[in-house]
C-alpha positions as CSV (number, residue, x, y, z in Angstrom):
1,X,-0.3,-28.4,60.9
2,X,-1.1,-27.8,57.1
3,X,-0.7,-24.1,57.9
4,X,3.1,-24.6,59.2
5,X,3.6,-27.0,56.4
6,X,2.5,-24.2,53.4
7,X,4.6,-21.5,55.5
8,X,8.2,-24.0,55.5
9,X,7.5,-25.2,52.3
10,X,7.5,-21.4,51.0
11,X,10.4,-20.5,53.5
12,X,12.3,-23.3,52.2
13,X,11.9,-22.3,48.2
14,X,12.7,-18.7,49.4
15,X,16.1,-19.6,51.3
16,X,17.1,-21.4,47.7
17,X,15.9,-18.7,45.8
18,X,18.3,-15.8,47.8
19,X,21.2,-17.7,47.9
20,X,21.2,-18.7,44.1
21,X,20.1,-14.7,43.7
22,X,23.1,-13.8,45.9
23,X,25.4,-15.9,43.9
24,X,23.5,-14.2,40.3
25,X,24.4,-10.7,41.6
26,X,27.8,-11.2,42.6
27,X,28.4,-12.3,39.2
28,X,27.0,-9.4,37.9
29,X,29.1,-7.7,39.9
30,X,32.5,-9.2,39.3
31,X,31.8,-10.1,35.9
32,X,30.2,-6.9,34.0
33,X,31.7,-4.3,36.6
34,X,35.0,-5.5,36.9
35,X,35.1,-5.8,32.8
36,X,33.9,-1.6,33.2
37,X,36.5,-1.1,36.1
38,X,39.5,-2.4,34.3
39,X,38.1,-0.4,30.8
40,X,37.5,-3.4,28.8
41,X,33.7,-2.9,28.0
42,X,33.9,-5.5,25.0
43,X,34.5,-8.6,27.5
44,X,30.4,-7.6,28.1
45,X,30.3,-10.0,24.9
46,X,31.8,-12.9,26.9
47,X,28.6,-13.0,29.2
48,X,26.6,-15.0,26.5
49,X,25.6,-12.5,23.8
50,X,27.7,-11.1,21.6
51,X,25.6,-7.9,21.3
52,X,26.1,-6.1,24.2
53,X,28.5,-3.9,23.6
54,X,29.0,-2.1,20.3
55,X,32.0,0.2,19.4
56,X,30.6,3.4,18.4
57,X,27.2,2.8,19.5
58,X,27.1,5.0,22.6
59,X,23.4,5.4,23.7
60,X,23.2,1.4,23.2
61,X,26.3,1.0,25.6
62,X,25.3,3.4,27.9
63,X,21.4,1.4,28.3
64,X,23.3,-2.1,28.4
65,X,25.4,-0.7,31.4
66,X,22.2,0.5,33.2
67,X,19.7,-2.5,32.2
68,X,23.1,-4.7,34.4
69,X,23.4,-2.0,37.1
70,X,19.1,-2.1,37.3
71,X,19.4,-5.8,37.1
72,X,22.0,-5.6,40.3
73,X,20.1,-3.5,42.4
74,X,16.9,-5.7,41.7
75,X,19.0,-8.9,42.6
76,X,20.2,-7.3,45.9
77,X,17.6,-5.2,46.7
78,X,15.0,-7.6,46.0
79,X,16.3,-10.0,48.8
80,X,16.8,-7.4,51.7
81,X,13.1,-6.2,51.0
82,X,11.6,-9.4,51.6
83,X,13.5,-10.5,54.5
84,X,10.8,-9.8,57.5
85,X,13.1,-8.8,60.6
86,X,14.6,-5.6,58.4
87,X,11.5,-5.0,57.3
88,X,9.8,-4.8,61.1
89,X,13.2,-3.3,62.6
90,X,14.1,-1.2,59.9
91,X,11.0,0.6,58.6
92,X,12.7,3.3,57.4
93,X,15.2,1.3,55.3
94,X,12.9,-0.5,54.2
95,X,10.3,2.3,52.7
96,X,13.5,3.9,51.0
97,X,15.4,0.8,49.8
98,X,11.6,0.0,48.3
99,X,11.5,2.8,46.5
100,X,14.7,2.5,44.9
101,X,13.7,-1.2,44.4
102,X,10.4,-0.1,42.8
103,X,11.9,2.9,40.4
104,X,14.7,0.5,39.4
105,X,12.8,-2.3,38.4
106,X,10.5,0.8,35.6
107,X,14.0,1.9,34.8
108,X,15.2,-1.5,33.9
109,X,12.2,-2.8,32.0
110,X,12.0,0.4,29.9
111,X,15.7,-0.3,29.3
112,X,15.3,-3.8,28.3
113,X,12.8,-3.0,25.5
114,X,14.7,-0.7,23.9
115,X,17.8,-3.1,23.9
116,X,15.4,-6.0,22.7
117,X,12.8,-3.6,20.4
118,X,15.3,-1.3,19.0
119,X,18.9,-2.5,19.1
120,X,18.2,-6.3,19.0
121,X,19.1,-9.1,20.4
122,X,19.4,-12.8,20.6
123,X,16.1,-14.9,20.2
124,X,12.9,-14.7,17.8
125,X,9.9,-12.9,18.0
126,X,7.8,-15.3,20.5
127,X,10.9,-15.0,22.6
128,X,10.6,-10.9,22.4
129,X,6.9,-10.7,22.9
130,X,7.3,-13.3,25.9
131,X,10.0,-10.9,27.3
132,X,8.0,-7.9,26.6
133,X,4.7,-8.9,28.5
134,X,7.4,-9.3,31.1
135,X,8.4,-6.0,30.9
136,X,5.3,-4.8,31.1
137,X,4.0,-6.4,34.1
138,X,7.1,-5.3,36.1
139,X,6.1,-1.8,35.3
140,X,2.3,-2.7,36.2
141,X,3.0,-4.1,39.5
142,X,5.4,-1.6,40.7
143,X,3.1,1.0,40.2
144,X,0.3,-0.9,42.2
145,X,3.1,-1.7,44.5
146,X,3.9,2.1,44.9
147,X,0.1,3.5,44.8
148,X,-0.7,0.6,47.7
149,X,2.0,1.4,49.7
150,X,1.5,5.2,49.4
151,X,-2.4,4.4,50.6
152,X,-0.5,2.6,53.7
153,X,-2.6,-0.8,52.4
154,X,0.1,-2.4,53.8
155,X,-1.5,-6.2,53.5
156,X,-2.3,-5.7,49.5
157,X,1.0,-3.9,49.1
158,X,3.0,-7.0,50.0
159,X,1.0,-9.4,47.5
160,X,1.6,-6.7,44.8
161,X,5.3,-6.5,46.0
162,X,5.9,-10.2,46.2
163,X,4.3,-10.2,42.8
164,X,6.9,-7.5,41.4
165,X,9.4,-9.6,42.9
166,X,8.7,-12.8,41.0
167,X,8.5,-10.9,37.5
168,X,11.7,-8.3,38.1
169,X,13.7,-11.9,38.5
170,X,12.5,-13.2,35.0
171,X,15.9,-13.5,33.5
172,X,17.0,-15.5,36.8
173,X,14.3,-17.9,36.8
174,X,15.3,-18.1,32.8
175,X,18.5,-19.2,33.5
176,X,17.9,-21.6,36.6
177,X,15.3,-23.3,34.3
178,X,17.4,-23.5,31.3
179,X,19.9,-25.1,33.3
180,X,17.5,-27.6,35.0
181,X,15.9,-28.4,31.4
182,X,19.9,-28.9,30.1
183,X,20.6,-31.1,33.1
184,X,17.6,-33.4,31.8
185,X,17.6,-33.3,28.6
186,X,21.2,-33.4,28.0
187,X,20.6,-30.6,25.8
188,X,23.0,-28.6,23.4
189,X,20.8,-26.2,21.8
190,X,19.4,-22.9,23.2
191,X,16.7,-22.6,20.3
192,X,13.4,-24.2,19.8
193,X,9.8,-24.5,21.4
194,X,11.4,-25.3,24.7
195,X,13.0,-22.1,24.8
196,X,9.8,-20.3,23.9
197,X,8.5,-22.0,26.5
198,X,11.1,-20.6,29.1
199,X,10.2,-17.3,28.0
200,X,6.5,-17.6,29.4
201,X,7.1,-19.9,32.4
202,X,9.6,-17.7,33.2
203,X,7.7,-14.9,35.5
204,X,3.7,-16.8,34.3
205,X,5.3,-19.9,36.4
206,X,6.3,-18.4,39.5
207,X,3.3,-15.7,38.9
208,X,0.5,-18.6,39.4
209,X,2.6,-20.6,41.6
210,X,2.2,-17.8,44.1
211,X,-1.2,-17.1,43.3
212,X,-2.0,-20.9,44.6
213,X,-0.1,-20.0,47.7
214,X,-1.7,-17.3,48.6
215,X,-4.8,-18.4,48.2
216,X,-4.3,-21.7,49.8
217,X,-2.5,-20.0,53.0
218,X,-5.5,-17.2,53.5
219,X,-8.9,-19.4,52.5
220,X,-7.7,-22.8,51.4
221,X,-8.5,-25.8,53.4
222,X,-5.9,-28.5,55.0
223,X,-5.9,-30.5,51.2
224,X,-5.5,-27.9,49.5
225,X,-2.6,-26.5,51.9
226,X,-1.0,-29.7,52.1
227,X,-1.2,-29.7,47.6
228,X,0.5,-26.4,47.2
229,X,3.0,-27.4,50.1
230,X,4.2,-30.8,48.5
231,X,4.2,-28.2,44.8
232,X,6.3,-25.5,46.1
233,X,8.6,-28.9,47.8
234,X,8.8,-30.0,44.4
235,X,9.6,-26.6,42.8
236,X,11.7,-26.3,45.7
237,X,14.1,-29.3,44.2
238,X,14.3,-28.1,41.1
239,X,15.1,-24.5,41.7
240,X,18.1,-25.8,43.7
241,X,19.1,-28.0,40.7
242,X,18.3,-25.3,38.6
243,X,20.7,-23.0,40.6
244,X,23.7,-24.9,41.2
245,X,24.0,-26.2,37.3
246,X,23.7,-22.4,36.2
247,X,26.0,-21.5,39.1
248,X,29.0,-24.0,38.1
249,X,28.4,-23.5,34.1
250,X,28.0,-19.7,34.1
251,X,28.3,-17.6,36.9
252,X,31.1,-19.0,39.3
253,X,33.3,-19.5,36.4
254,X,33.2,-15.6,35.7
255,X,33.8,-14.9,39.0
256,X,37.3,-13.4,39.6
């Protein structure tokens, strides 16, 4: 019983999680490549920062528009890997979608530190370093993802997959959580310690929460199964809250 409980509970958070995802990328979509489609680049700055696009600055541009295309193809991409029946009908799909998934998600990170390292951006340097221990593991665990997948260690390959998928959707689980903290706290501000805070719990959060679930599914007894269950419920709840304020206050609204 505590066995079917950890697998719904984790079924349930992952339902959530793909259809706040879905909603993420079509935004990306519609927002930044309709803006590219219609020639009007410097609506980028309407997205929330105002330093995205850059008259003149053509190598800057030209890594903004494919740290957004990465970021859609990680969205996507990361949903239709995890999904099980395309995975076990589809083999073939699946290795080369994975591949794509896996050299997108190095292509992006190396893109996002140059935008954050050497253009700039918004936020201060706890933010940066946060964000670039991000990066970093997103480049570790696609490699391990790649190497165990090449070795046909199929059953390692998944946790190291599952693992690249949690930290490749930092920025979403960013914004979900910045919404979900807003909706609390009534906040106005997008600077201070709770921010910081965001920037680590982002991918370390969902990192250790699946660490517990692993752990607890493969060698954990029924309290400890039933304990991760009733967490990821919990986290469950507030990923959906987290999802539907950012959805209404700044994704739908760009959608045209």
């Amino acid at each position: 019983m505590s066995t079917v409980a950890i697998k719904n509970a984790a079924r349930t958070w992952f339902i959530v999680a793909i259809t706040g995802q879905t909603i993420f990328g079509v935004y990306i979509a519609a927002f930044y490549g309709g803006a590219a489609m219609r020639g009007h680049f410097e609506l980028w700055n309407r997205g929330g920062s105002r330093h995205v696009w850059i008259p003149g600055d053509y190598t800057g541009n030209a890594t903004f528009a494919i740290h957004m295309l990465s970021a859609l193809v990680l969205t996507l991409g990361g949903i239709v890997q995890l999904i099980p029946q395309i995975r076990e009908r589809a083999p073939a799909f699946h290795r080369w979608t994975g591949r794509l998934y896996m050299l997108t998600a190095f292509t992006a990170s190396l893109a996002g530190l140059y935008l954050m390292w050497v253009r700039g951006t918004i936020g201060d340097l706890s933010q940066h370093v946060a964000i670039s221990i991000n990066a970093i593991l997103i480049m570790l665990f696609a490699i391990l993802a790649w190497r165990t997948a090449v070795k046909r260690q199929l059953g390692i390959h998944r946790r190291w997959a599952l693992r690249l998928f949690l930290a490749a959707n930092g920025v979403w689980f960013f914004r979900i959580g910045l919404m979900f903290w807003i909706l609390v706290n009534r906040a106005k501000t997008f600077e201070g310690p709770a921010i910081t805070f965001l920037a680590f719990a982002q991918y370390l959060l969902p990192l250790g929460v699946l660490e517990l679930y692993l752990r607890a599914r493969d060698r954990g007894g029924r309290p400890a199964r039933i304990a991760v269950a009733t967490a990821i419920g919990a986290l469950t709840l507030v990923t959906a809250a987290g999802v539907v304020g950012a959805s209404l206050a700044m994704w739908i609204p760009h959608i045209r």
